[in-house]
C-alpha atoms as a printed R data frame, in Angstrom:
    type eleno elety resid chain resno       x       y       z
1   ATOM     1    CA   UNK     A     1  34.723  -8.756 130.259
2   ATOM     2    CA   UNK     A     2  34.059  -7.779 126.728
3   ATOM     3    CA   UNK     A     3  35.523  -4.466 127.153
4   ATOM     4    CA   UNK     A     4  38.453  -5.564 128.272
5   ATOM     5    CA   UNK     A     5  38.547  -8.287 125.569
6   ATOM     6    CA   UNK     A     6  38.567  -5.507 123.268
7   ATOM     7    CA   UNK     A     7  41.166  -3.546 124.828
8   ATOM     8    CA   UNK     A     8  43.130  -6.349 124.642
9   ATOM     9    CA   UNK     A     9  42.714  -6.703 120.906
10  ATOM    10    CA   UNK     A    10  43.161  -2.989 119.948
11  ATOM    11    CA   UNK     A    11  46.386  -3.033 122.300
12  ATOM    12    CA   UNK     A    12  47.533  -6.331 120.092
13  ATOM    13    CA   UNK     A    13  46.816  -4.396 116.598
14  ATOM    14    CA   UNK     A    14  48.458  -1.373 117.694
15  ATOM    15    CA   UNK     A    15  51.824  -3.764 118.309
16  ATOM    16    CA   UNK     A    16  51.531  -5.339 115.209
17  ATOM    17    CA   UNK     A    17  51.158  -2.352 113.243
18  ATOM    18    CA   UNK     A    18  54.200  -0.747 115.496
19  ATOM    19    CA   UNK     A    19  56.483  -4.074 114.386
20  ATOM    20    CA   UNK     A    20  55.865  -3.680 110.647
21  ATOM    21    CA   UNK     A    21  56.684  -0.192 110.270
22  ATOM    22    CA   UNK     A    22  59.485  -0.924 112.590
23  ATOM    23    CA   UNK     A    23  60.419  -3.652 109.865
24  ATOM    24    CA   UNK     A    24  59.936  -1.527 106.910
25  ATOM    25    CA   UNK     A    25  62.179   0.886 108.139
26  ATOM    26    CA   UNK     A    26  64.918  -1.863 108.502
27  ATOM    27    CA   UNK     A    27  64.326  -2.985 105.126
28  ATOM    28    CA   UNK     A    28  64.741   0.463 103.405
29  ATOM    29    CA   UNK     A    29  67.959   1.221 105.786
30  ATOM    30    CA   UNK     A    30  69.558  -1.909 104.654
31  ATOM    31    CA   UNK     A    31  68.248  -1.320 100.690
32  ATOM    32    CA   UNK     A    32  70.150   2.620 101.108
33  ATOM    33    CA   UNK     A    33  73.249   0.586 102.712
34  ATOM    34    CA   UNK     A    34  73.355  -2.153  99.371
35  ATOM    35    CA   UNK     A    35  72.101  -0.018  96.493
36  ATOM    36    CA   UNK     A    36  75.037   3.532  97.615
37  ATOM    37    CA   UNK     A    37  72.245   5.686  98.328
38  ATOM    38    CA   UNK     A    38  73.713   6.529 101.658
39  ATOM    39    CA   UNK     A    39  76.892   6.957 100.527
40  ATOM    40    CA   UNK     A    40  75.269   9.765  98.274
41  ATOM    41    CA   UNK     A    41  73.708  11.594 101.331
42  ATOM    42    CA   UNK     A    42  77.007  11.277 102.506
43  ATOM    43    CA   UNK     A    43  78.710  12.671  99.613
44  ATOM    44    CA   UNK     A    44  75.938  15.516  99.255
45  ATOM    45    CA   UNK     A    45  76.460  16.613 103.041
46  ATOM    46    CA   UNK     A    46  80.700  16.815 102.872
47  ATOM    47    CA   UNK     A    47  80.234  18.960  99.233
48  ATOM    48    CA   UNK     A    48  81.741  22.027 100.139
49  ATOM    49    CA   UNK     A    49  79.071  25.003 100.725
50  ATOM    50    CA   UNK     A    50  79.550  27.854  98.474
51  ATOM    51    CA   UNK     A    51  78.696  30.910 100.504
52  ATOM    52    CA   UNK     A    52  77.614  34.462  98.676
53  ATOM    53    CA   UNK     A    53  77.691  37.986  99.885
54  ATOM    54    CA   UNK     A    54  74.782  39.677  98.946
55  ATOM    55    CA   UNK     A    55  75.074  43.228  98.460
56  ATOM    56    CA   UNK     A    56  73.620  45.386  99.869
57  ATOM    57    CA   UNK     A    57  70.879  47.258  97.780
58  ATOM    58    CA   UNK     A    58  72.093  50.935  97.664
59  ATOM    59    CA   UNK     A    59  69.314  53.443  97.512
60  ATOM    60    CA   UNK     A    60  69.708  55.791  94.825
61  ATOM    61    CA   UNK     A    61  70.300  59.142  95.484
62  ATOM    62    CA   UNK     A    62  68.207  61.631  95.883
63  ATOM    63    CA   UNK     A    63  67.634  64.135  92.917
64  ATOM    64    CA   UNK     A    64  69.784  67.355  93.312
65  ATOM    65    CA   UNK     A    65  67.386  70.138  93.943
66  ATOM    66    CA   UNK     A    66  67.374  72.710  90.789
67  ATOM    67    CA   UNK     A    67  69.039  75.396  90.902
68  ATOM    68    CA   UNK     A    68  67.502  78.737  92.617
69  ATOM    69    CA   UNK     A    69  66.341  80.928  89.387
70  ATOM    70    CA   UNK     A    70  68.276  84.136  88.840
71  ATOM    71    CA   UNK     A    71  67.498  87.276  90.863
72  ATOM    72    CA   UNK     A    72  66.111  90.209  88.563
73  ATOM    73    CA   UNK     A    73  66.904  93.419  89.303
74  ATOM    74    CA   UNK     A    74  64.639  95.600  90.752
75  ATOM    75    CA   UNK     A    75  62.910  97.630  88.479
76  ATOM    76    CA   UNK     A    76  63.585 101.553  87.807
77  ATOM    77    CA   UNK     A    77  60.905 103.841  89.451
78  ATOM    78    CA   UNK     A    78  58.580 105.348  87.419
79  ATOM    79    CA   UNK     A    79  59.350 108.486  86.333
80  ATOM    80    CA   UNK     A    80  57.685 111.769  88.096
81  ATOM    81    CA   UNK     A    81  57.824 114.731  86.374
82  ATOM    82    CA   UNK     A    82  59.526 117.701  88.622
83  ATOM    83    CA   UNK     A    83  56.616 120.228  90.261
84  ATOM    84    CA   UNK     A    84  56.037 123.263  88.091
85  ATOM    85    CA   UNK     A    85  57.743 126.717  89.265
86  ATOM    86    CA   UNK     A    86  56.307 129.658  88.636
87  ATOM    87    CA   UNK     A    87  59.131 133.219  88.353
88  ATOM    88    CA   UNK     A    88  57.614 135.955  88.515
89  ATOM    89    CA   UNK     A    89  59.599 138.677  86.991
90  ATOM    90    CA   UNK     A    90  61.118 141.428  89.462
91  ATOM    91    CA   UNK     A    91  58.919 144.795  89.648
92  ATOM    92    CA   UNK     A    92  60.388 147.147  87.133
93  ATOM    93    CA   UNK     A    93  63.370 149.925  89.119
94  ATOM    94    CA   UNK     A    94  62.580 153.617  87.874
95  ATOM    95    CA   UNK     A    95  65.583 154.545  85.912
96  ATOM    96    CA   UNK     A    96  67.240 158.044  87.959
97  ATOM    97    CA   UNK     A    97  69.412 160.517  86.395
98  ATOM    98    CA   UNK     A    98  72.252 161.814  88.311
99  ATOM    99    CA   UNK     A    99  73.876 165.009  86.991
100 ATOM   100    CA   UNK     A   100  77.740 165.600  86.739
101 ATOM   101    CA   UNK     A   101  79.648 168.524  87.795
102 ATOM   102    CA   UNK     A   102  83.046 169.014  86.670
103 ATOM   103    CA   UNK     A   103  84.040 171.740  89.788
104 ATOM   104    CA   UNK     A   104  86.929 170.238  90.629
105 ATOM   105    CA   UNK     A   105  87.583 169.270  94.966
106 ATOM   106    CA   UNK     A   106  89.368 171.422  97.464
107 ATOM   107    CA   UNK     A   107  92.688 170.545  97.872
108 ATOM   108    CA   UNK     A   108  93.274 168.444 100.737
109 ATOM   109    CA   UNK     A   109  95.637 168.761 103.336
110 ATOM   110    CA   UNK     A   110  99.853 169.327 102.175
111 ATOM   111    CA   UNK     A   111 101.605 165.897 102.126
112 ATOM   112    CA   UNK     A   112 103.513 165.342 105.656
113 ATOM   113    CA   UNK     A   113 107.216 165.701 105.253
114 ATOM   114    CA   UNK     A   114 109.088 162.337 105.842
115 ATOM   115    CA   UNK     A   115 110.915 161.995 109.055
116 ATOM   116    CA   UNK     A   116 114.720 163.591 109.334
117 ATOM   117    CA   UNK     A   117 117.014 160.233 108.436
118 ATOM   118    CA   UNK     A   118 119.062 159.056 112.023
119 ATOM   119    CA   UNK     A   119 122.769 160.937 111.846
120 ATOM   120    CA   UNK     A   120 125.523 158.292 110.421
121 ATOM   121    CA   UNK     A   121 126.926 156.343 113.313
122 ATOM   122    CA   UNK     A   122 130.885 158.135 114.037
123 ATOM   123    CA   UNK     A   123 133.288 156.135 112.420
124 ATOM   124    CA   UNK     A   124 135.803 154.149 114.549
125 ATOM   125    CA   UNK     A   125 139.105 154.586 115.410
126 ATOM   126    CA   UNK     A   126 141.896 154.679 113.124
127 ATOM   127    CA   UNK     A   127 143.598 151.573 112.753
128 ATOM   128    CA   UNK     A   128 147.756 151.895 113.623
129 ATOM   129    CA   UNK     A   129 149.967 149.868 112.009
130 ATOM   130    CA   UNK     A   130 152.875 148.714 113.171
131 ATOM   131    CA   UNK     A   131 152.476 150.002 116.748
132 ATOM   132    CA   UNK     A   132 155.289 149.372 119.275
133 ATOM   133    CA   UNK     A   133 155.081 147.869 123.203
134 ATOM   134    CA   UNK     A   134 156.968 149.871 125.828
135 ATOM   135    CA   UNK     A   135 158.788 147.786 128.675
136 ATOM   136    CA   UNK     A   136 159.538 143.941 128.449
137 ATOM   137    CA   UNK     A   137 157.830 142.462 124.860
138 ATOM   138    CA   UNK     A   138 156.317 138.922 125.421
139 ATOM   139    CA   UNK     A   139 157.910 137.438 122.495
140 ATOM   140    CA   UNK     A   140 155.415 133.950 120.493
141 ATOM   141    CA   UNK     A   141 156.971 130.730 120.785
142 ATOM   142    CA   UNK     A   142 157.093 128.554 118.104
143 ATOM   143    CA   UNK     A   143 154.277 125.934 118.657
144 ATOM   144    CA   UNK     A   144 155.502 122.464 119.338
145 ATOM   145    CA   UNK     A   145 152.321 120.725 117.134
146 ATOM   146    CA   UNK     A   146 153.732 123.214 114.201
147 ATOM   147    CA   UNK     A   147 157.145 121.318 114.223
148 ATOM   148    CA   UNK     A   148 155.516 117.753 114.469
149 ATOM   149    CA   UNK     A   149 153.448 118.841 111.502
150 ATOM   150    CA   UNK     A   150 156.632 119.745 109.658
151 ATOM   151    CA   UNK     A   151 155.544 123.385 109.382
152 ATOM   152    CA   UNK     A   152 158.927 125.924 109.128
153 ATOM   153    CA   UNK     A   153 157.546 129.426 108.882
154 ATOM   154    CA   UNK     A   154 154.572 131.408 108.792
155 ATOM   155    CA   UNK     A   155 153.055 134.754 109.305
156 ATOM   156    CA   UNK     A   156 149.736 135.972 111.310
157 ATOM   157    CA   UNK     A   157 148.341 139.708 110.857
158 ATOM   158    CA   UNK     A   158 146.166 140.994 114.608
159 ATOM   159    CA   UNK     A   159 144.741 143.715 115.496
160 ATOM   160    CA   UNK     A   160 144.897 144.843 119.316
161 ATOM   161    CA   UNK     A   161 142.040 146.631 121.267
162 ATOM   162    CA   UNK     A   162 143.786 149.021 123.441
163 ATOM   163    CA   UNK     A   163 142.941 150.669 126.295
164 ATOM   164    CA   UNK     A   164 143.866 154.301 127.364
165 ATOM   165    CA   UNK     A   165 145.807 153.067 130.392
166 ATOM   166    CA   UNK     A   166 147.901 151.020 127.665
167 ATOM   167    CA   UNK     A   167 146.739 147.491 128.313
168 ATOM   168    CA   UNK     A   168 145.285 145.446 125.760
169 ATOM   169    CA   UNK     A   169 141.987 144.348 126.101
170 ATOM   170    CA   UNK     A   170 141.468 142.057 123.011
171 ATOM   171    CA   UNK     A   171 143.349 140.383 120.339
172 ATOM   172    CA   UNK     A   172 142.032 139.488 116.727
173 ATOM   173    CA   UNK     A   173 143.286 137.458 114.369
174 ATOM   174    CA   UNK     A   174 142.949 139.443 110.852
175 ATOM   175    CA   UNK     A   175 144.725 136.726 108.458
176 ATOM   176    CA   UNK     A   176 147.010 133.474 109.455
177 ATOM   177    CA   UNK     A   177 149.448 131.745 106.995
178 ATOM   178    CA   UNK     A   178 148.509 128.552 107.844
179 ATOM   179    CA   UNK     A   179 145.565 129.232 108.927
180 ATOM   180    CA   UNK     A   180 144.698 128.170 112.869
181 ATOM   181    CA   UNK     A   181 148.368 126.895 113.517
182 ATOM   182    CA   UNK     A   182 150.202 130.009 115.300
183 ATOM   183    CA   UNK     A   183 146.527 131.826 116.390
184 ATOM   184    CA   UNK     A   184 146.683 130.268 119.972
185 ATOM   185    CA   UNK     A   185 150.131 131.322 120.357
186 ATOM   186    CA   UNK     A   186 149.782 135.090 118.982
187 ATOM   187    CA   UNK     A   187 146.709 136.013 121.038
188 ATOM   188    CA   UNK     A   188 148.480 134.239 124.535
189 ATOM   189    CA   UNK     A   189 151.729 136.847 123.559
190 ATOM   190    CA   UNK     A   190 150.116 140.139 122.415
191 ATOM   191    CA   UNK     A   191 147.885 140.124 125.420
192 ATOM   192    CA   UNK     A   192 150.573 140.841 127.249
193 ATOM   193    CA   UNK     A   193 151.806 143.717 125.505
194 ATOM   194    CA   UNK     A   194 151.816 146.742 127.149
195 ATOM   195    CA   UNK     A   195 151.598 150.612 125.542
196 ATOM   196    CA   UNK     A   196 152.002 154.322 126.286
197 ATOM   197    CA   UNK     A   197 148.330 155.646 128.494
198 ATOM   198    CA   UNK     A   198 146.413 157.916 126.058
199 ATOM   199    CA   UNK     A   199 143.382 160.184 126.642
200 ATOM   200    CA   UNK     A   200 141.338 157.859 124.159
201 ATOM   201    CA   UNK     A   201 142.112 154.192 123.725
202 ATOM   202    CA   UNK     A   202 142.656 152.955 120.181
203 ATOM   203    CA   UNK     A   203 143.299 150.229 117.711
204 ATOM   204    CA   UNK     A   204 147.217 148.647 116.591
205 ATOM   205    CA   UNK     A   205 148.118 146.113 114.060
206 ATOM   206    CA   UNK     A   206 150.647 144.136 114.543
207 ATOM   207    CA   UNK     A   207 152.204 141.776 112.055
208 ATOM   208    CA   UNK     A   208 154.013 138.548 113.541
209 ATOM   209    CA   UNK     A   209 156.409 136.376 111.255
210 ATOM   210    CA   UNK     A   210 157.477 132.638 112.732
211 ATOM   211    CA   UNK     A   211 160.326 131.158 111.429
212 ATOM   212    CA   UNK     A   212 161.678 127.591 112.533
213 ATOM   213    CA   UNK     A   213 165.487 128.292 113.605
């Protein structure tokens, strides 16, 4: 019984002690809510919060190595003197005397006479001038490109080859006036000249004047 008695009793301080602070509290709400102090608090919390950026703490760099030190240059070698040679002198040649004899030689052999020099080639046939055809003479014609060039007259010197059967074997043209205007139309002519057969063919110049009629 007196346990419980004093259960009872600590339970009943307990309460009490619970209500007072539970009344104190009411009293200092209700003091804040006269005297402003809440409206402070309220006041302090809606002040607008300043926010800062901290930077960030930068290390500082490291130190820049120095510089690698300057390469010398290699020293010169040290200086060896060159081996020592020793000459020896060549042996001594025994001077000879040679005599001289002033007998003069033999003669030698006769110089060889110099070769015969080849005979002269024979000379060539005279050339004829002004040699005459027999039969039918194969008169030049006036060449058509001569009168389109405007060219009148002219004159051409050949000589004939001929043969001894009196056909002519070759024409040349010795001297044209123009030159290379009536040489087609000489050579195409005179080769068909015919002359007298002789024992021994021979040479004829002919000379051939054009004139534009």
């Amino acid at each position: 019984m007196r346990d419980y008695r004093e259960t009872q009793s600590s339970g009943t301080a307990r309460r009490t002690q619970t209500i007072v602070v539970v009344g104190v509290l009411h009293v200092l709400v209700g003091y804040a809510l006269v005297s402003g102090l809440a409206r402070k608090v309220v006041e302090v919390i809606k002040a607008p919060i300043e926010t800062k950026i901290i930077e960030e703490v930068r290390k500082p760099p490291p130190d820049t190595p120095p510089p690698p030190p300057p390469k010398l240059a290699a020293p010169p070698p040290p200086f060896i003197p060159p081996p020592e040679i020793n000459i020896t002198p060549p042996p001594a040649v025994a001077q000879t005397i040679t005599t001289v004899t002033t007998t003069k030689p033999p003669p030698g052999p006769p110089p060889k006479a110099a070769p015969p020099a080849p005979p002269a080639p024979a000379p060539g046939p005279a050339v004829r001038k002004n040699v005459k055809p027999v039969g039918d003479i194969v008169r030049p014609v006036f060449p058509r490109q001569a009168i389109r060039d405007g060219i009148q007259s002219g004159t051409v010197v050949a000589h004939l080859v001929i043969r001894p059967d009196g056909s002519v074997s070759e024409v040349r043209i010795i001297s044209a006036k123009p030159p290379r205007i009536f040489d087609r139309e000489v050579q195409r002519a005179l080769s068909q000249w015919r002359f007298a057969p002789e024992p021994v063919g021979f040479v004829g110049e002919v000379e051939i004047e054009f004139k534009l009629e």
